[in-house]
N, CA, C and O atoms as a printed pandas DataFrame, in Angstrom:
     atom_number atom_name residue_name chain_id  residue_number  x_coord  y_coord  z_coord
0              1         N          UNK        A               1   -3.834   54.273  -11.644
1              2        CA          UNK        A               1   -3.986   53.099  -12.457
2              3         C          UNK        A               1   -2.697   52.251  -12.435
3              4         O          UNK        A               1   -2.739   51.044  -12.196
4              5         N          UNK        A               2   -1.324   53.043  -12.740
5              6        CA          UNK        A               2   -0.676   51.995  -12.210
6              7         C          UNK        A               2   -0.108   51.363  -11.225
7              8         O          UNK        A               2    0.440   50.260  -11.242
8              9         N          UNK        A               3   -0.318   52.412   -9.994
9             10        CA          UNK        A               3   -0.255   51.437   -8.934
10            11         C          UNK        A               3   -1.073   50.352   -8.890
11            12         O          UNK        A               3   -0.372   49.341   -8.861
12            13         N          UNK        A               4   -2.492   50.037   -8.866
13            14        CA          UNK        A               4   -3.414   48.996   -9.342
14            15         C          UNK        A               4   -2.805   48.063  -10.159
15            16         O          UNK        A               4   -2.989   46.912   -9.763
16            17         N          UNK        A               5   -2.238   48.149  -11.019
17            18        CA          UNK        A               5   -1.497   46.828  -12.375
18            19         C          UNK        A               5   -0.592   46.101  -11.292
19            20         O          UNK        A               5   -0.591   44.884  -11.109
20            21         N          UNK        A               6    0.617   47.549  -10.207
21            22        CA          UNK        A               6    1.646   47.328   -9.878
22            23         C          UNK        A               6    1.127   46.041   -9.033
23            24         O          UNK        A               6    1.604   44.932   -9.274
24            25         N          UNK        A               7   -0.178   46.280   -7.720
25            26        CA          UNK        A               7   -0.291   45.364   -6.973
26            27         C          UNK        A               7   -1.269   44.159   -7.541
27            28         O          UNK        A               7   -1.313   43.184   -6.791
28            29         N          UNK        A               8   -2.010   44.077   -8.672
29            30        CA          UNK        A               8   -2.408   42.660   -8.816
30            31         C          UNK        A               8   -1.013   42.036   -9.667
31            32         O          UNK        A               8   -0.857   40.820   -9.554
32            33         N          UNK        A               9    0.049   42.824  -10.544
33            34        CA          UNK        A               9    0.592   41.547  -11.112
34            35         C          UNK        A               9    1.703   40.981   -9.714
35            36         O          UNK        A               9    2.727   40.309   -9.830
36            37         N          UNK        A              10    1.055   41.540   -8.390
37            38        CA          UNK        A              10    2.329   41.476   -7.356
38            39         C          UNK        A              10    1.302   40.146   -7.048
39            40         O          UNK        A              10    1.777   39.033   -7.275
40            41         N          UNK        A              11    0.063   40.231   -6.593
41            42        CA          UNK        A              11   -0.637   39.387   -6.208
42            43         C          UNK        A              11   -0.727   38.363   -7.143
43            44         O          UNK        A              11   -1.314   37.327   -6.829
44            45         N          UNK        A              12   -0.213   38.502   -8.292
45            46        CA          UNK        A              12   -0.438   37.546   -9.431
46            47         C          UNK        A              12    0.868   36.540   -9.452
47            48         O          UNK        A              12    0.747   35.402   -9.906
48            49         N          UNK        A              13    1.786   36.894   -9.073
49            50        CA          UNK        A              13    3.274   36.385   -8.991
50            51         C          UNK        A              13    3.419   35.747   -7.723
51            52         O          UNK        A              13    4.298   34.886   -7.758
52            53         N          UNK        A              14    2.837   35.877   -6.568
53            54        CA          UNK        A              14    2.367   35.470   -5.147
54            55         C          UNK        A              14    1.676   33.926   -5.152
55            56         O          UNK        A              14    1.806   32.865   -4.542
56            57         N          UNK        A              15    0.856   34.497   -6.240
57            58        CA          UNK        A              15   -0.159   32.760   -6.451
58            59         C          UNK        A              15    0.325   31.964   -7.384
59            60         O          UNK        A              15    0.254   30.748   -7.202
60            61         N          UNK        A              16    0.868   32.447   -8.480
61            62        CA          UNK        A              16    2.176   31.376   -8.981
62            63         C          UNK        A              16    3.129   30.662   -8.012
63            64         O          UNK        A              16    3.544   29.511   -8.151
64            65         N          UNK        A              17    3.354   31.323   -7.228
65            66        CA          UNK        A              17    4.611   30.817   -6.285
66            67         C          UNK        A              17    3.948   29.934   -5.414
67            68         O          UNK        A              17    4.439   28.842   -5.127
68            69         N          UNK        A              18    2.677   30.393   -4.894
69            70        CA          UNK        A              18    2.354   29.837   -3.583
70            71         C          UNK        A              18    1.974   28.126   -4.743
71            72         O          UNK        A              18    2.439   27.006   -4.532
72            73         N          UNK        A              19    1.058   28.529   -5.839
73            74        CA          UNK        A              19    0.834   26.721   -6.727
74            75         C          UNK        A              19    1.899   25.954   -6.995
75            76         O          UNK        A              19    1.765   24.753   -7.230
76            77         N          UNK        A              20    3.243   26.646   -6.990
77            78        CA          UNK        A              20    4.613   25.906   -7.374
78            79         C          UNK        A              20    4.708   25.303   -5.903
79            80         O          UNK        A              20    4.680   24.098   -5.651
80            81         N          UNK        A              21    4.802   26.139   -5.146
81            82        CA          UNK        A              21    4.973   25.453   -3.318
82            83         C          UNK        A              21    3.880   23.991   -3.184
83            84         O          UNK        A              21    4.107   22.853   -2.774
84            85         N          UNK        A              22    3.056   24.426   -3.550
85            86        CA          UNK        A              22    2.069   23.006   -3.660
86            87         C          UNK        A              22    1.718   22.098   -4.352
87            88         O          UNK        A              22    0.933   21.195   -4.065
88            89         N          UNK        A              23    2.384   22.315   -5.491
89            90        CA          UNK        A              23    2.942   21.574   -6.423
90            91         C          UNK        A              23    3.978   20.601   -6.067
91            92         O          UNK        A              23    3.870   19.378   -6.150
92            93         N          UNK        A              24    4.738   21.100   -5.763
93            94        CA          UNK        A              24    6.168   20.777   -5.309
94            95         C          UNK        A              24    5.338   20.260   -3.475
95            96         O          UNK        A              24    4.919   19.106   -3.377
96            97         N          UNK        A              25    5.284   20.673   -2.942
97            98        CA          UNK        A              25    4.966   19.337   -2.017
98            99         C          UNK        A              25    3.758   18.061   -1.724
99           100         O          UNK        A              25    3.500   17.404   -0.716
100          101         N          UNK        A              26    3.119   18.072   -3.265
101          102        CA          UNK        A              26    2.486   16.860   -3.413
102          103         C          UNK        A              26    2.961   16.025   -3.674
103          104         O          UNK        A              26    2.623   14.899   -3.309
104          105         N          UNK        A              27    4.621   16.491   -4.936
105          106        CA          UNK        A              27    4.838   15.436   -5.862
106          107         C          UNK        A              27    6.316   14.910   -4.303
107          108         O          UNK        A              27    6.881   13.817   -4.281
108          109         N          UNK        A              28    6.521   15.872   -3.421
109          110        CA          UNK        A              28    7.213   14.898   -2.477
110          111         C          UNK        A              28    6.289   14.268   -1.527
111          112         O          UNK        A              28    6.740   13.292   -0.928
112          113         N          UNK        A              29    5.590   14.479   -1.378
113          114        CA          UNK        A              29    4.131   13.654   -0.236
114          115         C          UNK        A              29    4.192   11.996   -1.504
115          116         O          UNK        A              29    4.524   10.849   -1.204
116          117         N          UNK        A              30    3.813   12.448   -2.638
117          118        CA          UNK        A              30    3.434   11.230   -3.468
118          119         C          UNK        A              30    4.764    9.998   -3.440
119          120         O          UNK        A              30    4.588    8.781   -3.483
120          121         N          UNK        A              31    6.276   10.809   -3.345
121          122        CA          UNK        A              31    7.320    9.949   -3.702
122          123         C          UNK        A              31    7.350    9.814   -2.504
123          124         O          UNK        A              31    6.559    9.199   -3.219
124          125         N          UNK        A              32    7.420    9.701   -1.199
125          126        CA          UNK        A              32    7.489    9.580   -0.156
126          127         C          UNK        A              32    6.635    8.449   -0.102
127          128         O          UNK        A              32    7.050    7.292   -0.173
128          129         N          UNK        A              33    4.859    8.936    0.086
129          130        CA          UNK        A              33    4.331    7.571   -0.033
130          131         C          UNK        A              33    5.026    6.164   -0.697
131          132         O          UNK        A              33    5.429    5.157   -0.116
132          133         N          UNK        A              34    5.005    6.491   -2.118
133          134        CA          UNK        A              34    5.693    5.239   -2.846
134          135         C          UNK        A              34    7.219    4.473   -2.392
135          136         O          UNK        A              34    7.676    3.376   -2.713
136          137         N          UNK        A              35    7.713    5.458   -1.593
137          138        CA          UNK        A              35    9.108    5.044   -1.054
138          139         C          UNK        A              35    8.641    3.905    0.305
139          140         O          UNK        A              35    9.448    3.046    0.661
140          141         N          UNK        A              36    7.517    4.010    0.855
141          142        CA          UNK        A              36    7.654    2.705    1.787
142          143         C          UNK        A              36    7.304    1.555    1.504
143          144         O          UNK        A              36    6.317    1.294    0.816
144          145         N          UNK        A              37    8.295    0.489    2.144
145          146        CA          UNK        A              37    8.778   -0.763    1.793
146          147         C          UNK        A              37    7.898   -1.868    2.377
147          148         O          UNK        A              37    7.625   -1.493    3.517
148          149         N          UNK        A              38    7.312   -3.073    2.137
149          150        CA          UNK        A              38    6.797   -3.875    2.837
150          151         C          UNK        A              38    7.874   -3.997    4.267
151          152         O          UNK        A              38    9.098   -3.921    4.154
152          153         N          UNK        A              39    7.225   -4.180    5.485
153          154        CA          UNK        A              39    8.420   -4.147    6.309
154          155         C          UNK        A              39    9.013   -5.664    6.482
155          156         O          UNK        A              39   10.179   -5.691    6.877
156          157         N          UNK        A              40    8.516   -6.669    6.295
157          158        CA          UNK        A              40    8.626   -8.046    6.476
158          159         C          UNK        A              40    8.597   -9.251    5.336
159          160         O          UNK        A              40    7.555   -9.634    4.805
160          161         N          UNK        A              41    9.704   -9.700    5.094
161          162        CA          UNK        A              41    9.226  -11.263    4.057
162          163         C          UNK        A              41    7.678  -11.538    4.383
163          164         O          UNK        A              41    6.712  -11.405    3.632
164          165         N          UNK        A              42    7.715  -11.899    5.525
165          166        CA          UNK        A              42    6.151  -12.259    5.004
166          167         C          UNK        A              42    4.942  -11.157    5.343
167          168         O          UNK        A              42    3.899  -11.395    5.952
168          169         N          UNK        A              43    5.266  -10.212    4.921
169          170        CA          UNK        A              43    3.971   -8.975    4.093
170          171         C          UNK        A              43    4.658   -9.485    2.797
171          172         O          UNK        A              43    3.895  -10.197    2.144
172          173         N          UNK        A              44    5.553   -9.366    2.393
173          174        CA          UNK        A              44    5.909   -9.544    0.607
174          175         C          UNK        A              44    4.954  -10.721    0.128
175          176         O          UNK        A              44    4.259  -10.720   -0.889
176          177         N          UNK        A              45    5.084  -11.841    1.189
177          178        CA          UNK        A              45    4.916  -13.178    0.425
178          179         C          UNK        A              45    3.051  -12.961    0.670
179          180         O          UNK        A              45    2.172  -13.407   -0.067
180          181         N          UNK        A              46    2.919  -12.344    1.624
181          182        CA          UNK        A              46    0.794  -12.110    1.265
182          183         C          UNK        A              46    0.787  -11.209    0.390
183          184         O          UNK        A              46   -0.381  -11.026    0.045
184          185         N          UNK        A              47    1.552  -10.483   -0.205
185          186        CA          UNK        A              47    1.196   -9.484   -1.438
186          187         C          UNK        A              47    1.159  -10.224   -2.534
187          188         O          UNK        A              47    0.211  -10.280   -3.317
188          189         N          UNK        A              48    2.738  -11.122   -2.661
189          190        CA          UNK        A              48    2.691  -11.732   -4.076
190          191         C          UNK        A              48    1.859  -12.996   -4.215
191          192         O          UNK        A              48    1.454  -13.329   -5.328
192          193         N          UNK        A              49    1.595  -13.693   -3.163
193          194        CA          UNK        A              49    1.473  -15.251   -2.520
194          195         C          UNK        A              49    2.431  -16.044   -2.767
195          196         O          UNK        A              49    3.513  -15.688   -3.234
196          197         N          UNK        A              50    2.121  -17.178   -2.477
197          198        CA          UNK        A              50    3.059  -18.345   -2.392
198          199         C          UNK        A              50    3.574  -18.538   -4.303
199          200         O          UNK        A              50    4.669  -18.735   -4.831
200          201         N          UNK        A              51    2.752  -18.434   -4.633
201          202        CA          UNK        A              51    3.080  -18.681   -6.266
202          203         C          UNK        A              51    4.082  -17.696   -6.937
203          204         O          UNK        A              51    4.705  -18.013   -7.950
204          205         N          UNK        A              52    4.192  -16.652   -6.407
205          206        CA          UNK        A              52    4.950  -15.755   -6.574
206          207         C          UNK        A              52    6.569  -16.106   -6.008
207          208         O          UNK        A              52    7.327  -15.151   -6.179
208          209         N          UNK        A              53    6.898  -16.735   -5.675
209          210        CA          UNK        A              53    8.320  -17.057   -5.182
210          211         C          UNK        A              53    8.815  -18.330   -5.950
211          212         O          UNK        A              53    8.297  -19.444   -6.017
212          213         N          UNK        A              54    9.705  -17.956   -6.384
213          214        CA          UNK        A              54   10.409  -19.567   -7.093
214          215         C          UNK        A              54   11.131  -20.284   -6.766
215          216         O          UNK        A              54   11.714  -21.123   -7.453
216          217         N          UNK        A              55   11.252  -20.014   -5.290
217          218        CA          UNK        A              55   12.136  -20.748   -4.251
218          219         C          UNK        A              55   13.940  -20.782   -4.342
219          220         O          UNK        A              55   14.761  -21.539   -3.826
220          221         N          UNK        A              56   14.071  -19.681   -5.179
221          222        CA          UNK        A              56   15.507  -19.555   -4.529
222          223         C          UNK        A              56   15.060  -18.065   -3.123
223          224         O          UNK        A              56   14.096  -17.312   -2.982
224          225         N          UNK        A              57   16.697  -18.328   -2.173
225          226        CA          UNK        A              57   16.466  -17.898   -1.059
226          227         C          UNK        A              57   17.626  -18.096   -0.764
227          228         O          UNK        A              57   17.837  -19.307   -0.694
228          229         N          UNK        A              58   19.267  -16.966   -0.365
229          230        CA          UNK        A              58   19.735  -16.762   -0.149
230          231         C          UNK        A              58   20.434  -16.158    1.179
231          232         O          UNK        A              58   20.681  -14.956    1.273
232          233         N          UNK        A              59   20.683  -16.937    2.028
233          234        CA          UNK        A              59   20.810  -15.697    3.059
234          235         C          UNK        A              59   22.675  -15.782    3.421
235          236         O          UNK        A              59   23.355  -16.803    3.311
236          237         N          UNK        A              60   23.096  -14.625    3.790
237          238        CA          UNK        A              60   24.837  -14.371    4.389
238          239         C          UNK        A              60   24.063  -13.168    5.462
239          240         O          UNK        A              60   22.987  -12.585    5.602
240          241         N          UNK        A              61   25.825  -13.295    6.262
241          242        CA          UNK        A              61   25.821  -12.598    7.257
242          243         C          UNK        A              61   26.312  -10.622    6.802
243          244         O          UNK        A              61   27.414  -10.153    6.521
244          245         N          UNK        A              62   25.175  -10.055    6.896
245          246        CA          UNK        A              62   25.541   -8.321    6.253
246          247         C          UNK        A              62   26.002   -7.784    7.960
247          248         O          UNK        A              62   26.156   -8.501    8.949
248          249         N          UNK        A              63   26.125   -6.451    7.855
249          250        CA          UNK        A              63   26.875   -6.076    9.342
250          251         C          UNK        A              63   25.973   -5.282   10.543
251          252         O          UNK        A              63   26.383   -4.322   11.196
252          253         N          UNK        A              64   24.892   -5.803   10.646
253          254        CA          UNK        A              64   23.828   -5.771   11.619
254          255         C          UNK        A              64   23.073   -7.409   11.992
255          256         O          UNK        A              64   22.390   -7.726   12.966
256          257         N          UNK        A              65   23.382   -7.991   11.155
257          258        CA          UNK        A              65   22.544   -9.351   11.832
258          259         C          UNK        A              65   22.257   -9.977    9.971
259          260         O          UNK        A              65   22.653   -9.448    8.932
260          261         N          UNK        A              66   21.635  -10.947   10.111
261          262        CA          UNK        A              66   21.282  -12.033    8.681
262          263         C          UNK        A              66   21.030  -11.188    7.261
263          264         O          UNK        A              66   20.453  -10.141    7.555
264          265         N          UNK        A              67   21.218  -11.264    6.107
265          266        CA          UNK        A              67   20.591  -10.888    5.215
266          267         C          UNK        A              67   20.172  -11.754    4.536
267          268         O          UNK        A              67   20.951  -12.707    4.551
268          269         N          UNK        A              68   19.289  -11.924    3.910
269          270        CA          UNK        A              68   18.466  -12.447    3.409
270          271         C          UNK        A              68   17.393  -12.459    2.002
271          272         O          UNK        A              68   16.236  -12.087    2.198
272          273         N          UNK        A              69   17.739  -12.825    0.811
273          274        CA          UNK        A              69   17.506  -12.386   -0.652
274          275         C          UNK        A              69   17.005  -13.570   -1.207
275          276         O          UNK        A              69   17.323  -14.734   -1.451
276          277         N          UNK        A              70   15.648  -12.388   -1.346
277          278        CA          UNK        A              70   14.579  -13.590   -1.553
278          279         C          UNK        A              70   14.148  -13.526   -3.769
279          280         O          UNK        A              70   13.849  -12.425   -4.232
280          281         N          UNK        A              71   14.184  -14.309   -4.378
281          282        CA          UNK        A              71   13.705  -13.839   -5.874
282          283         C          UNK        A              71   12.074  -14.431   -6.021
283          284         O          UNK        A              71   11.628  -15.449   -5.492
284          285         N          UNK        A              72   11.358  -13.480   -6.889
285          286        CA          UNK        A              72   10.175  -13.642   -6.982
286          287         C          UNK        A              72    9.898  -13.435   -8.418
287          288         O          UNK        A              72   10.720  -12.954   -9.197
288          289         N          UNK        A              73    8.817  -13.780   -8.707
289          290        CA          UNK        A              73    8.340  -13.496  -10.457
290          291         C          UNK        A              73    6.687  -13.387  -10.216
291          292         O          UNK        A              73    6.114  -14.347   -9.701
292          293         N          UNK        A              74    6.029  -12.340  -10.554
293          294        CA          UNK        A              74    4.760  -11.690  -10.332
294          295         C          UNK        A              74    4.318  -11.459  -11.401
295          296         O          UNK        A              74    4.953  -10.517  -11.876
296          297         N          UNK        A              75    3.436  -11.857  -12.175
297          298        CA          UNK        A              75    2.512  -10.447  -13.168
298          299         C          UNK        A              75    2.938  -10.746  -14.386
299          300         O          UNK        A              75    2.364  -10.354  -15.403
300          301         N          UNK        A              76    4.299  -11.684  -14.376
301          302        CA          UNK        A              76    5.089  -11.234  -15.853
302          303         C          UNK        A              76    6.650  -10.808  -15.441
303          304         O          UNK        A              76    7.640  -11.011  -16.144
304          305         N          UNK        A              77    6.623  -10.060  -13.911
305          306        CA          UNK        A              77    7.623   -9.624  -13.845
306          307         C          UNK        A              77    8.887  -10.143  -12.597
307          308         O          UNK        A              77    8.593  -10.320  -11.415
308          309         N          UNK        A              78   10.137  -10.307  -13.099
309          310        CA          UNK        A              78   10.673  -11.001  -12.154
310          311         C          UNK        A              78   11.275   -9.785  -11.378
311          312         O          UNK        A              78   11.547   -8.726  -11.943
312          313         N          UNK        A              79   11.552  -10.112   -9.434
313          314        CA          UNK        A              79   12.463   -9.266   -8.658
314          315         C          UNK        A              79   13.091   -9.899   -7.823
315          316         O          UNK        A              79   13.017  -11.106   -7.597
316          317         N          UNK        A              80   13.953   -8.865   -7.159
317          318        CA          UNK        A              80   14.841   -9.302   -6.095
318          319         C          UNK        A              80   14.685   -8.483   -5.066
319          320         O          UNK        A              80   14.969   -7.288   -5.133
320          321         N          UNK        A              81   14.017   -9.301   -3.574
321          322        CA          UNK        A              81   13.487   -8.105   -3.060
322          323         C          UNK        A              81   14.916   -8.612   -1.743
323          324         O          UNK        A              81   14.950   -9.775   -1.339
324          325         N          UNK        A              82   15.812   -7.707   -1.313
325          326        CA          UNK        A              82   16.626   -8.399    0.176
326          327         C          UNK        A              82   16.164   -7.739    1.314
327          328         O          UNK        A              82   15.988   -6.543    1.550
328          329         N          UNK        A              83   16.018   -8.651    1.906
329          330        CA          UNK        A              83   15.881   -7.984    3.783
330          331         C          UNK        A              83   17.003   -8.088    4.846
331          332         O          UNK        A              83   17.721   -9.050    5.120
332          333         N          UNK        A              84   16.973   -7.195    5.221
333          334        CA          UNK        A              84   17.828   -7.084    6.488
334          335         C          UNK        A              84   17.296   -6.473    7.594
335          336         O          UNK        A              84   16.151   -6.057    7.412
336          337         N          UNK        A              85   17.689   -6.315    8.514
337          338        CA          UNK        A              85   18.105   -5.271    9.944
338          339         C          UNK        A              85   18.472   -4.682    9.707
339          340         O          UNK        A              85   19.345   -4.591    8.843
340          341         N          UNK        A              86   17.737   -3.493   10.727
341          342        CA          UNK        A              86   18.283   -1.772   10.301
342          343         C          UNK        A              86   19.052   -1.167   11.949
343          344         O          UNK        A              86   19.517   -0.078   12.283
344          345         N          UNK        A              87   18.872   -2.571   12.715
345          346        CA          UNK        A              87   19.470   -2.243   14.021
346          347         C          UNK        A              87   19.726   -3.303   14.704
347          348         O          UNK        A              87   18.829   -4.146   14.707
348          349         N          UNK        A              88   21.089   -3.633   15.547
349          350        CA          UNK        A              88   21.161   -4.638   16.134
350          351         C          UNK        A              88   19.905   -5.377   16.680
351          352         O          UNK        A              88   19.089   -4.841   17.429
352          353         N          UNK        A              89   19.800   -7.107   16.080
353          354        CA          UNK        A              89   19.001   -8.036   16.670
354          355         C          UNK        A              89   17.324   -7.171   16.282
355          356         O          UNK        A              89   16.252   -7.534   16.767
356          357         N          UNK        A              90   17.494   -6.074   15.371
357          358        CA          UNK        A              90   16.241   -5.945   14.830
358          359         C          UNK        A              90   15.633   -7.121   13.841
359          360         O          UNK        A              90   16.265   -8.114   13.480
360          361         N          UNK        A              91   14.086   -6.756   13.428
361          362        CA          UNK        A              91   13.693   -7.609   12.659
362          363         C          UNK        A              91   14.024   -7.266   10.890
363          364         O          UNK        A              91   14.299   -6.144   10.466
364          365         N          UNK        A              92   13.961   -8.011   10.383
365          366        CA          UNK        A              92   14.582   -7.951    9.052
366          367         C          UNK        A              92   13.203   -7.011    8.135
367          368         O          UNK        A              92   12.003   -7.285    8.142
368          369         N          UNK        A              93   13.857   -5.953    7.461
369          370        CA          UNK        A              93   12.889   -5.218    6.318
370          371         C          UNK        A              93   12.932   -5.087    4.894
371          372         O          UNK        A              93   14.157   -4.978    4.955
372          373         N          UNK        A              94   12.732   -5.009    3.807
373          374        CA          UNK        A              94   13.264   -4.441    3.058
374          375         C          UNK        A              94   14.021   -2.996    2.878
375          376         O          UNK        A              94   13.752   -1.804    3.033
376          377         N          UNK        A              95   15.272   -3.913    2.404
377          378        CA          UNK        A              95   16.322   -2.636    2.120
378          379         C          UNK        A              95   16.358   -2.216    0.851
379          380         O          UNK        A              95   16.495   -1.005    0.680
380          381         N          UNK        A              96   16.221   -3.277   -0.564
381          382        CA          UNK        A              96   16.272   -3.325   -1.708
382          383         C          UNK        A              96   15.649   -4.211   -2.076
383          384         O          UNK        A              96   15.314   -5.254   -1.514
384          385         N          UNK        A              97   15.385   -3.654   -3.482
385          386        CA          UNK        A              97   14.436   -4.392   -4.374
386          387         C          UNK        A              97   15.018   -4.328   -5.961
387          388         O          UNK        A              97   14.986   -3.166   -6.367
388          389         N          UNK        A              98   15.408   -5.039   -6.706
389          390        CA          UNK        A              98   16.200   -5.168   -7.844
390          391         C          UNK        A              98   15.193   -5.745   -8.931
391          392         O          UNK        A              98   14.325   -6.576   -8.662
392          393         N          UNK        A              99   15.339   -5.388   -9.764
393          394        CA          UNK        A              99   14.288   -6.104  -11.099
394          395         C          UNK        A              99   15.611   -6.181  -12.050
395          396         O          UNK        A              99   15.985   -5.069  -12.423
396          397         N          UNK        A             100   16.314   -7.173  -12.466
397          398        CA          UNK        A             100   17.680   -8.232  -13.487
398          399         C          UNK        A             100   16.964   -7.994  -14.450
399          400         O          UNK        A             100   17.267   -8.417  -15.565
């Protein structure tokens, strides 16, 4: 009899672990998803539309090629989304996104 207890609370401690393991790699599958960025100003500007930008637009030179900081107000809510290059003479992505 107690070998029997010994191996289900073994099997019982096995499936705790294995639901924490899958637990734990949904909630990084989920932040992962949410971590990708529109890749282009204009995917941002068909998400928010044209009404969504209040026409300031900033750009200086960052140390791969143009940067470029665009402000928007959506929903209620205002941001700052900047794009750059992530490689020489690449195309510009979002790097950051700021809500002031």
């Amino acid at each position: 009899m107690e070998s029997l207890r010994l191996r289900l609370a073994s099997a019982f401690e096995w499936g705790i672990a294995a639901a924490f393991l899958a637990a734990t790699l949904a909630v990084f599958l989920l932040a992962i998803q949410n971590m990708q960025a529109p890749a282009s100003p204009a995917a941002v500007t068909a998400m928010v539309g044209r009404t969504g930008e209040t026409g300031r637009e900033e750009a200086d030179r960052g140390r791969l090629g143009q940067r470029l900081t665009r402000f928007y107000e959506y929903a209620g809510f205002r941001f700052i989304v900047v794009f750059e290059p992530f490689e020489r003479r690449g195309e510009p992505r979002a790097s950051a996104i700021y809500l002031p």
